[in-house]
N, C-alpha and C positions, 0 to 999 in steps of 0.2 A: 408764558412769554408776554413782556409789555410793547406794546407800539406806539406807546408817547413817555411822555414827561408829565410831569403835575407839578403845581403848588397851588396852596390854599392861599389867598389874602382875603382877610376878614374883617380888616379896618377901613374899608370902605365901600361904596353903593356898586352896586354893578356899573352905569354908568363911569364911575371914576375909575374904576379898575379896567373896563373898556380902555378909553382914553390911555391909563398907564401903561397900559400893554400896549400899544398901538403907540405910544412914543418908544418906550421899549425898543420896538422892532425899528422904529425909524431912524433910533441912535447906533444901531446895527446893518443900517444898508437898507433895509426892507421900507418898504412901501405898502400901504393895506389897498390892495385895488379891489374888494370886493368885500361886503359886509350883509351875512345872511342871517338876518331875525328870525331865529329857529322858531320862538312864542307867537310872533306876530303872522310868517306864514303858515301856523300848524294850525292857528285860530281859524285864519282866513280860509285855507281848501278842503280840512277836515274836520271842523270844528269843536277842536279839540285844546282843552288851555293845559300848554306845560310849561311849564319854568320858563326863566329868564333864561336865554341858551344862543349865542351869537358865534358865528366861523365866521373868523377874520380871513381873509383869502391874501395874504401874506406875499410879497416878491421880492426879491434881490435883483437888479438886474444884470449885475455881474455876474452874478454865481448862478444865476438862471441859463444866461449864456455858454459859458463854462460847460456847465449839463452838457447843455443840448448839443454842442460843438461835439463833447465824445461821444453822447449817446441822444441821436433823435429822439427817441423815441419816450424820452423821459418827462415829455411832453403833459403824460399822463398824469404825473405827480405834479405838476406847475397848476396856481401858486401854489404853496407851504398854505397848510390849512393850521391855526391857532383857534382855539376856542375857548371862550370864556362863559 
């Protein structure tokens, strides 16, 4: 069973592909309200070096609405986690 989506883009820096995605989402309603430096906190609390690894923390605030209105509690899944 999968519980994402994927695709590879390889013609560009991670930075730029950051950025791509994140207009991406913004030409779809979404909004990036949170950006987690997976490399950067893993160095800092564990110090431990991994990859380049960023969760965009992703929102619609329509369709966030929408959710919540049928089901409170869905709360739990808010935002849409995207990673690059």
């Amino acid at each position: 069973m999968s519980y994402y989506f994927s695709t590879v883009i390889s013609d560009a820096s991670f930075d730029e592909v950051t950025q791509r995605v994140t207009d991406a989402l913004k030409n779809e309603g979404f909004g990036v309200l949170t950006q987690i430096d997976m490399h950067d906190t893993l160095r800092e609390k564990i110090g431990l070096d991994f990859k380049k690894y960023r969760i965009l923390g992703a929102c619609n605030p329509h369709f966030a609405h929408k959710a919540l209105q049928l089901e409170g509690k869905l709360g739990v899944l808010l935002p849409c986690n995207v990673v690059v």
